[in-house]
C-alpha positions as CSV (number, residue, x, y, z in Angstrom):
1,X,86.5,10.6,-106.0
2,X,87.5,12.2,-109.2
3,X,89.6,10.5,-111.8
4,X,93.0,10.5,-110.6
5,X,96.1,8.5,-110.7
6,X,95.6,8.7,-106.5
7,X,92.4,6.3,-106.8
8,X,93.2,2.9,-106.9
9,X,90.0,1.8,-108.4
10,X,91.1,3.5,-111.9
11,X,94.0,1.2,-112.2
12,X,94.5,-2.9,-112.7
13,X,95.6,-4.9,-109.3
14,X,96.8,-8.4,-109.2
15,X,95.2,-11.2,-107.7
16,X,98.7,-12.9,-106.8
17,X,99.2,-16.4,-106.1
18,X,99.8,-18.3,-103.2
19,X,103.2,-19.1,-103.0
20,X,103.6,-22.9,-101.2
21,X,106.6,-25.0,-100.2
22,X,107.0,-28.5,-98.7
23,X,108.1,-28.4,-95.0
24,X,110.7,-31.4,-94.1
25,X,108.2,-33.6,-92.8
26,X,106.9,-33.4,-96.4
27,X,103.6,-31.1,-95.3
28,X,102.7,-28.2,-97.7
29,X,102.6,-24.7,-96.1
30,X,102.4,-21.2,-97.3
31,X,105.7,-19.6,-98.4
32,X,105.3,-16.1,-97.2
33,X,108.4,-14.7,-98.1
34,X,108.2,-16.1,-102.0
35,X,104.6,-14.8,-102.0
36,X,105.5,-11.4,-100.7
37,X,108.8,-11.5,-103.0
38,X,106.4,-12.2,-105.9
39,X,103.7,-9.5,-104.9
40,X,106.2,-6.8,-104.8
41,X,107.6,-7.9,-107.9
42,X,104.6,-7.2,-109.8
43,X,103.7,-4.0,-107.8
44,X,107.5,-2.6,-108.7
45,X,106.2,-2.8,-112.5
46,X,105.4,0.2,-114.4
47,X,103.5,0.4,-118.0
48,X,104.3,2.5,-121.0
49,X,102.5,5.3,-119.1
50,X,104.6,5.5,-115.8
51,X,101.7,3.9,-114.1
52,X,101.6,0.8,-111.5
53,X,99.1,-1.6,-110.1
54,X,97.0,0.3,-108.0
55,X,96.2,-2.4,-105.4
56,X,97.1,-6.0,-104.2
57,X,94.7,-8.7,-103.8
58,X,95.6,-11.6,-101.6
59,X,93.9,-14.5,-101.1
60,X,91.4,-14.4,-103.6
61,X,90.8,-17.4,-106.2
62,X,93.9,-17.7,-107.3
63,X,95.2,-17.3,-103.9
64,X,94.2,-20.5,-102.9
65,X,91.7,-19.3,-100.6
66,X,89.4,-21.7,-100.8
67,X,91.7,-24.4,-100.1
68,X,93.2,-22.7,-97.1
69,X,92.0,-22.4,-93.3
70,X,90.9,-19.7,-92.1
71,X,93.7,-19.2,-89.7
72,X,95.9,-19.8,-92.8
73,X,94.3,-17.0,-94.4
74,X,94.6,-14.7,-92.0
75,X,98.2,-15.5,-91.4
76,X,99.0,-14.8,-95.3
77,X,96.8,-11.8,-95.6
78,X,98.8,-9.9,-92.7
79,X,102.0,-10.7,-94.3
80,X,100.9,-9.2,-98.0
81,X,99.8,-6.0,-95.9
82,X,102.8,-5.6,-95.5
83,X,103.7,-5.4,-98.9
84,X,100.7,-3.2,-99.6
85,X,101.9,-0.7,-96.9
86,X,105.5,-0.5,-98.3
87,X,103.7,0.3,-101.7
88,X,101.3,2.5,-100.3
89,X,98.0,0.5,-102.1
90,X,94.6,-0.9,-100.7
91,X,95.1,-4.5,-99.6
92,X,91.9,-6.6,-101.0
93,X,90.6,-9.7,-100.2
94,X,87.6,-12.0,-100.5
95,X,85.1,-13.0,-98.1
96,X,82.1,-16.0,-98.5
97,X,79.9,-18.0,-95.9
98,X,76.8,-19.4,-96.0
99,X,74.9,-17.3,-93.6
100,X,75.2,-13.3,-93.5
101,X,75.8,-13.7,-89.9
102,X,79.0,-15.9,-90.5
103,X,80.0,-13.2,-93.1
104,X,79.6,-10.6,-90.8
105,X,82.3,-12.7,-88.7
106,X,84.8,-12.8,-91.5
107,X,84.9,-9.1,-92.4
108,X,85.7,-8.0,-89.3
109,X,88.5,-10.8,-89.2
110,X,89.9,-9.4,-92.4
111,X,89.9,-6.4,-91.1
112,X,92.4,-6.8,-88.0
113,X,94.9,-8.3,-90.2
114,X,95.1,-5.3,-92.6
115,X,91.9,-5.9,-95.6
116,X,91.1,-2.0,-96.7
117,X,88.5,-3.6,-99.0
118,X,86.5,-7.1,-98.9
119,X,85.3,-8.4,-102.1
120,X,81.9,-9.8,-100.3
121,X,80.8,-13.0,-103.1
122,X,77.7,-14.0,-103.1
123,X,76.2,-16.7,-100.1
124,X,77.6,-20.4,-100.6
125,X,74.3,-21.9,-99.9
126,X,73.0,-24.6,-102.7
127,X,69.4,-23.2,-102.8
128,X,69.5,-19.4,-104.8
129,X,69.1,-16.9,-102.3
130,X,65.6,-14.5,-103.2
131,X,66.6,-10.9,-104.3
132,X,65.5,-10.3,-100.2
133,X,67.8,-12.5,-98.7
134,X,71.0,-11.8,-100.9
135,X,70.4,-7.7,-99.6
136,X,70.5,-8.8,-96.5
137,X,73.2,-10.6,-96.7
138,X,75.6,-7.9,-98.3
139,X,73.5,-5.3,-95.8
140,X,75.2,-6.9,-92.7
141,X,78.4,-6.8,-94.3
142,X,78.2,-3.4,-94.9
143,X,77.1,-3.0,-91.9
144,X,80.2,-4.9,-90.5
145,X,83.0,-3.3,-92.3
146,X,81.4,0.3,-90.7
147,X,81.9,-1.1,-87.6
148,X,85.5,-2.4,-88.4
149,X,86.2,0.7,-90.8
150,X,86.8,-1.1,-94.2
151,X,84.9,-0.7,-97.0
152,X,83.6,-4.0,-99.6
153,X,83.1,-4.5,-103.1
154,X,80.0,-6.5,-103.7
155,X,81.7,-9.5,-106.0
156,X,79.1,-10.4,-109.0
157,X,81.0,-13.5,-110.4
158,X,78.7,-16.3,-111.8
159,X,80.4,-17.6,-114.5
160,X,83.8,-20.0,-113.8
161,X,83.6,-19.4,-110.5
162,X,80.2,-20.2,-110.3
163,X,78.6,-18.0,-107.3
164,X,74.7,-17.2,-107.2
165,X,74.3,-14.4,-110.0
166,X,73.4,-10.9,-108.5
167,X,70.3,-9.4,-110.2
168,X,71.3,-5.9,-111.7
169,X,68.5,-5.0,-109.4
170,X,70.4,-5.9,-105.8
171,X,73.8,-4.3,-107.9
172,X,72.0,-1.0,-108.0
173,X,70.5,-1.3,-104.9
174,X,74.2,-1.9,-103.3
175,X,75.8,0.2,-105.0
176,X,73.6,3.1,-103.3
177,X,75.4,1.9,-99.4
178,X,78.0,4.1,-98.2
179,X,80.6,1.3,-97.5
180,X,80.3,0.2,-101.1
181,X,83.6,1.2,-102.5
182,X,82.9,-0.6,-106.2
183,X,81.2,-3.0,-107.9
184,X,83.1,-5.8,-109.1
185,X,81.2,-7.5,-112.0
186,X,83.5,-10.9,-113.5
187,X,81.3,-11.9,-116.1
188,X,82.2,-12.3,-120.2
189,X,79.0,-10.7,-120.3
190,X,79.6,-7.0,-120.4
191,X,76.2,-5.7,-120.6
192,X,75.6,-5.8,-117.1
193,X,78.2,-3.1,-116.6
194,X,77.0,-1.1,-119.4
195,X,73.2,-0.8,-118.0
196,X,74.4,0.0,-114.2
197,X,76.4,2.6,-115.7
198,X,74.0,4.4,-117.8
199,X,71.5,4.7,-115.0
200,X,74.6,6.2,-112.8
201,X,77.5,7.5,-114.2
202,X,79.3,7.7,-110.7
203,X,79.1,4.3,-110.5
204,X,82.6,2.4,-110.0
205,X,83.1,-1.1,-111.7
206,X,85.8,-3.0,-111.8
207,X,86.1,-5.6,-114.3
208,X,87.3,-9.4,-112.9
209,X,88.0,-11.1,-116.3
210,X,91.4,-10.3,-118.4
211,X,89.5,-11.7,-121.6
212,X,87.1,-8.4,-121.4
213,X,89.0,-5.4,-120.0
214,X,88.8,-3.0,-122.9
215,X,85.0,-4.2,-123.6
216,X,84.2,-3.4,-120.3
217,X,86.5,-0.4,-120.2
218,X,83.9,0.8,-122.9
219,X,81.0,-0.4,-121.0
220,X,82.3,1.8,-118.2
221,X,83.9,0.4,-115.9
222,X,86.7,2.4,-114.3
223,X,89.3,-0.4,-113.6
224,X,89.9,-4.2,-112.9
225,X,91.4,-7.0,-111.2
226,X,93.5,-9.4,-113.1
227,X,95.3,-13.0,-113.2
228,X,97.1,-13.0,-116.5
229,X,98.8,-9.5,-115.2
230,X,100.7,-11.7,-112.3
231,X,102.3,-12.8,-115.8
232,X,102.4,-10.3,-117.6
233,X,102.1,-6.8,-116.0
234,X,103.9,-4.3,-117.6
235,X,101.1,-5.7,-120.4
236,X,98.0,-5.6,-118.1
237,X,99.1,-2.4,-117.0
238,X,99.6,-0.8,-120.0
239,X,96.4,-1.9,-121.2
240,X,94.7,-0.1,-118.7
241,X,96.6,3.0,-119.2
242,X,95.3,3.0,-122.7
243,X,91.6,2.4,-121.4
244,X,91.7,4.7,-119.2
245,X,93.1,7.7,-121.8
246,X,89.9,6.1,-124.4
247,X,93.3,5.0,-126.9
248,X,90.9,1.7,-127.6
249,X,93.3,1.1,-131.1
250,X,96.2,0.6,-128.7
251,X,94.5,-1.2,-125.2
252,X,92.9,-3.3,-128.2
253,X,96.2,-4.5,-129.5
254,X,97.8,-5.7,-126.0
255,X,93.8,-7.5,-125.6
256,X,94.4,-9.3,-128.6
257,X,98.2,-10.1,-127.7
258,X,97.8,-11.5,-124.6
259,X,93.5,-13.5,-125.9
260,X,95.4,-17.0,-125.9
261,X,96.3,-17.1,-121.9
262,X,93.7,-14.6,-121.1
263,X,91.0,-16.9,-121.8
264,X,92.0,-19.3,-119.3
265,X,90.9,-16.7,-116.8
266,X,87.3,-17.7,-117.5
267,X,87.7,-20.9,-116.9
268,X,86.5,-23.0,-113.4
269,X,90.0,-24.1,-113.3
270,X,92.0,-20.7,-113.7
271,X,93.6,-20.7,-110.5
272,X,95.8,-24.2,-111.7
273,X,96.2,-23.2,-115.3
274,X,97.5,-19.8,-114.3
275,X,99.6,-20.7,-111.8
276,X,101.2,-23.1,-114.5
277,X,102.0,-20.3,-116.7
278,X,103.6,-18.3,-113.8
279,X,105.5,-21.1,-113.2
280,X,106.5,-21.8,-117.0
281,X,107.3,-17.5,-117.0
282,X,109.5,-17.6,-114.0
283,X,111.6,-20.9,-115.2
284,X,110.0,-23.2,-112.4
285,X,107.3,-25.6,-113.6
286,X,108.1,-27.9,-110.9
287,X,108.4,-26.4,-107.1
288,X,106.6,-22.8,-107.8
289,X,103.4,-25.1,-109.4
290,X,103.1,-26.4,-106.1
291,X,99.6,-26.1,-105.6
292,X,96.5,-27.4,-103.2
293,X,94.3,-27.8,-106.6
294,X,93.2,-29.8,-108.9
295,X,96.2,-31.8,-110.7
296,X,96.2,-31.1,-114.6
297,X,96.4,-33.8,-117.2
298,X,99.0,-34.0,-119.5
299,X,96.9,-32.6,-122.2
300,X,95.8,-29.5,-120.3
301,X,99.2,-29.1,-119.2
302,X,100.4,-28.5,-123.2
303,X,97.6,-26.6,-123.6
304,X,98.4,-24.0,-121.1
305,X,102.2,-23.9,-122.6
306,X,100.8,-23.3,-126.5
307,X,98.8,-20.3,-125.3
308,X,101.7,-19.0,-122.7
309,X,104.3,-19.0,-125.8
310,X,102.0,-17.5,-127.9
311,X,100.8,-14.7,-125.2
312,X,104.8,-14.3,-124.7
313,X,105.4,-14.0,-128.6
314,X,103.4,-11.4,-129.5
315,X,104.1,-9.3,-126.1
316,X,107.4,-9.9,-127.6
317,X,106.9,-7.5,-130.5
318,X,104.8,-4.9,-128.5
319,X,108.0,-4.2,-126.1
320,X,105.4,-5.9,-123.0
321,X,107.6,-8.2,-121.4
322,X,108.8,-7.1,-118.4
């Protein structure tokens, strides 16, 4: 595809939350109609360039997903494809197992209930796959979503989330499969992108941390999926406007704006801290924090309000608050 505003993968998409709710007989269940209110809210928002998110992403880390059933996430992703159809973007979603045969399984499930694109992360086994076994295991998967006619995004993310890492080797190799849509390296560690892309300037990467979009913006990759842009997104869209047009003086200054919150997007517990902030943002630290995570002490708690203020501050001045 040529660069256009029509292809999603040169824009930002939010990985939005799971909204949950307490049913009477004090059980916690997915809120589908806050999460799809909250999904389209953030889809509605333009940047300083006219542009939108190009994509939703359900389901994913910060979704909750690995806390939810699989019937649960099934049930939630068919709702938000709703919302991606009334928008007109890609619905994208993530998909693990232990075996590539299981995997294989869970694509094609994704698939019925609306997934365009699965981010496939690496095999959840304790013992690092070889280079052999972790092709085959995102060979299968391609070879799944051809058969249920999606596409996936090989998902390189061993840092917070702590996944197997994916040798640039297997990267290049997958990059070369015809139901590859996009890499999607989440790694601080920018370099990565960089040496896939001068070996293939076709190449499309999207970015998975919000501390590192304009770095790997410059490294070459063509667009990203964010956390902090749930927030923030008239920000974390603008921002990648301004990659996207080279304007690094400008993208720069919304980086630096938003560095106090974005850097708890590398963190193993993003999904909580995040979801604090969005909470703290939309006036409702008590019932929209309702989460199946990990609880946060009171010290990471005031932590995670010093950088929100701070992120919200110096928006502030840049007009970035939606």
């Amino acid at each position: 595809m040529e660069k256009t505003s029509n292809d999603w993968r040169y824009t930002v998409m939010p990985a939005v939350f799971t909204w949950l709710k307490e049913s009477e007989s004090g059980a916690v269940e997915i809120d589908f109609d806050a999460t799809k209110k909250y999904a389209a809210d953030i889809l509605k928002v333009q940047g300083k360039g006219g542009s939108r998110m190009g994509g939703l992403v359900g389901s994913g880390t910060l979704g909750e997903n690995s806390y939810l059933s699989s019937e649960q996430r099934l049930s939630l992703l068919k709702s938000l494809s709703e919302v991606a159809k009334e928008y007109n973007v890609p619905l994208i979603s993530g998909a693990a197992a232990e075996t590539k045969e299981e995997l294989a399984k869970i694509v094609k499930e994704l698939a019925t209930v609306g997934v365009d694109t699965v981010m496939v992360m690496p095999p959840k086994t304790k013992a690092t796959p070889s280079d052999e076994e972790m092709y085959a295991y995102y060979a299968l998967s391609a070879t799944a979503a051809k058969e249920a006619g999606v596409t996936i995004m090989p998902y390189n993310n061993p840092d917070a989330a702590g996944y197997h890492a994916i040798s640039t080797d297997i990267l290049r190799k997958l990059a070369a499969l015809p139901e590859v849509t996009a890499l999607k390296i989440s790694t601080t560690d920018v370099s990565t992108i960089e040496t896939l892309m001068l070996e293939n300037k076709d190449l499309k990467i999207l970015a998975g941390v919000d501390t590192v979009t304009v770095h790997a913006g410059l490294a070459g990759a063509c667009g990203g999926i964010t956390g902090v842009g749930c927030i923030f997104p008239k920000a974390s869209v603008s921002m990648q406007e301004y990659v996207n047009n080279g304007n690094w003086a400008e993208a720069n200054k919304i980086s630096q704006a938003m560095n106090s919150i974005s850097y708890l997007d590398a963190q193993p517990l993003l999904m909580e801290y995040l979801k604090y902030a969005f909470g703290i943002h939309h006036s409702d630290a008590d019932g929209g924090l309702l989460t199946l995570g990990k609880k946060l002490t009171q010290e990471q708690i005031d932590d995670v309000r010093i950088r929100y203020s701070l992120a919200k501050e110096r928006l502030e001045a840049l007009d970035l608050i939606d």
